[in-house]
C-alpha positions as CSV (number, residue, x, y, z in Angstrom):
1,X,-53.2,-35.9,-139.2
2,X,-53.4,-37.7,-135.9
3,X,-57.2,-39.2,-136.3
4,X,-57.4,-39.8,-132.0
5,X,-59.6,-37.5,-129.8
6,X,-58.2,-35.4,-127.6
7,X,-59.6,-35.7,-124.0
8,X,-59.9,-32.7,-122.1
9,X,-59.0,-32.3,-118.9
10,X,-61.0,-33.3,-116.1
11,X,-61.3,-30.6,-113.2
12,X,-59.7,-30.6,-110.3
13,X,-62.6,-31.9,-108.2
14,X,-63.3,-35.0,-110.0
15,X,-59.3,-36.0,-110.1
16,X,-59.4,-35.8,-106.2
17,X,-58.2,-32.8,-105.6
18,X,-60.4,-30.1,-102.9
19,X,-60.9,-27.3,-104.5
20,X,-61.9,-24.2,-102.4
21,X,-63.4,-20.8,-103.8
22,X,-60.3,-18.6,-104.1
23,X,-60.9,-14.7,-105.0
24,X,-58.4,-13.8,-107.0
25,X,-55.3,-11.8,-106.0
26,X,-55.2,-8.5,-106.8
27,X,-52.7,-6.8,-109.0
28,X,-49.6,-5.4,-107.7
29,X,-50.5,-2.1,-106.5
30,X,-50.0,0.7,-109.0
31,X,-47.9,3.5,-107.2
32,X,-49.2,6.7,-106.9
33,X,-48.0,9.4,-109.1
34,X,-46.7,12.5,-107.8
35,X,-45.2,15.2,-109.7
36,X,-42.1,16.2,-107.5
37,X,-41.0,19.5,-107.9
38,X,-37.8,20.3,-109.8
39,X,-34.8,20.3,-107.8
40,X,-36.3,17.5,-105.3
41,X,-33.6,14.6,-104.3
42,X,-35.6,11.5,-106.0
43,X,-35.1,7.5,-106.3
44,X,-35.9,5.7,-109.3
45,X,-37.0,2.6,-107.9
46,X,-36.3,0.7,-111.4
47,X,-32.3,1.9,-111.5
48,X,-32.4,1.9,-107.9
49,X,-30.3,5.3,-108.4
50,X,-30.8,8.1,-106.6
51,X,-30.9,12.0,-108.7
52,X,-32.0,15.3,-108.8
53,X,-35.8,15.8,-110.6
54,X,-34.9,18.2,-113.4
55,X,-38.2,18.6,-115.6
56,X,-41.2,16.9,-116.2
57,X,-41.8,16.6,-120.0
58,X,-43.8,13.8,-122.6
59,X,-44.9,11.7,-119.5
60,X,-41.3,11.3,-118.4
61,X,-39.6,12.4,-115.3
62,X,-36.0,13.9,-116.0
63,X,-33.1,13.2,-113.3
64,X,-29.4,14.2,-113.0
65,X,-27.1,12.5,-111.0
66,X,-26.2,13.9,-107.9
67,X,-22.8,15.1,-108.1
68,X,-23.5,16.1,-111.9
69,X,-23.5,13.7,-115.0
70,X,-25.4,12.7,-117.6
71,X,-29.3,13.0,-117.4
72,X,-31.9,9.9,-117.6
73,X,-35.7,9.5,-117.8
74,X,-37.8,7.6,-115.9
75,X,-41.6,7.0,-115.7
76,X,-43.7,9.0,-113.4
77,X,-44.7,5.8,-110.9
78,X,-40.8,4.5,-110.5
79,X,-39.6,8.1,-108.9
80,X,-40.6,8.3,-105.3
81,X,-38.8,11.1,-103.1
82,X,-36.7,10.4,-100.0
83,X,-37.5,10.3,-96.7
84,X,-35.5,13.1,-94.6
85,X,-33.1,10.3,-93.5
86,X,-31.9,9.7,-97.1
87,X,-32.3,13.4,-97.7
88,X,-29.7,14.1,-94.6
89,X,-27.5,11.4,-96.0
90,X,-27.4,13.2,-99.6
91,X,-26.3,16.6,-98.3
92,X,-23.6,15.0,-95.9
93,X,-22.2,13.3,-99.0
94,X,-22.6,16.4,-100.8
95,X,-20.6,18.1,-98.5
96,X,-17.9,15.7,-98.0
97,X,-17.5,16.1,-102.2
98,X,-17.4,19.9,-101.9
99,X,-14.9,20.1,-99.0
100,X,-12.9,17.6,-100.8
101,X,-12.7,19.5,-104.0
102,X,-12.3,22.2,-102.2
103,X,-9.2,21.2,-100.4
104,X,-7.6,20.0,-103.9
105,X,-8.3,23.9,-104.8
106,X,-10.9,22.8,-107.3
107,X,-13.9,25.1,-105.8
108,X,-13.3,28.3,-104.3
């Protein structure tokens, strides 16, 4: 064992440095939760990935991909909904997709 004293650290004010009286920062802000209703156009902020709320089941928010796909969770506080400028953006894209499919004769 090393048999020499450890020396603690001398504050801040007596190495020469100012110190000043700091309030700590707060936390990052938790964001509100707010249970969107199903068939709302959603972000997950954390995938940053855009979907369609489906259900709301064992603390999770369940989304679906826009044009269809596989379903993913996500927690409660990373979904926000859209403004109405992403929401218009989503249904012209929508629409594009549908009169594209439809003019390869794959919707009636």
């Amino acid at each position: 064992m090393n048999s020499e004293k450890r020396q603690e650290a001398a504050p801040l004010s007596s190495r020469g440095h100012q110190t000043t009286d700091v309030t700590p920062r707060p936390g990052r802000p938790e964001r509100e939760e707010t249970r969107l209703p199903v068939g709302e156009l959603a972000l997950d902020v954390r995938r940053e990935k855009r979907g369609i709320v489906m259900d709301h089941q064992d603390g999770f928010v369940w989304l679906r991909p826009e044009g269809g796909g596989t379903e993913w969770t996500a927690l409660p506080g990373d979904v926000q909904p859209l403004n109405v400028r992403e929401r218009a953006e989503g249904l012209m894209w929508t629409r594009v997709a549908r009169a594209n499919a439809r003019s390869r004769g794959e919707v009636l």
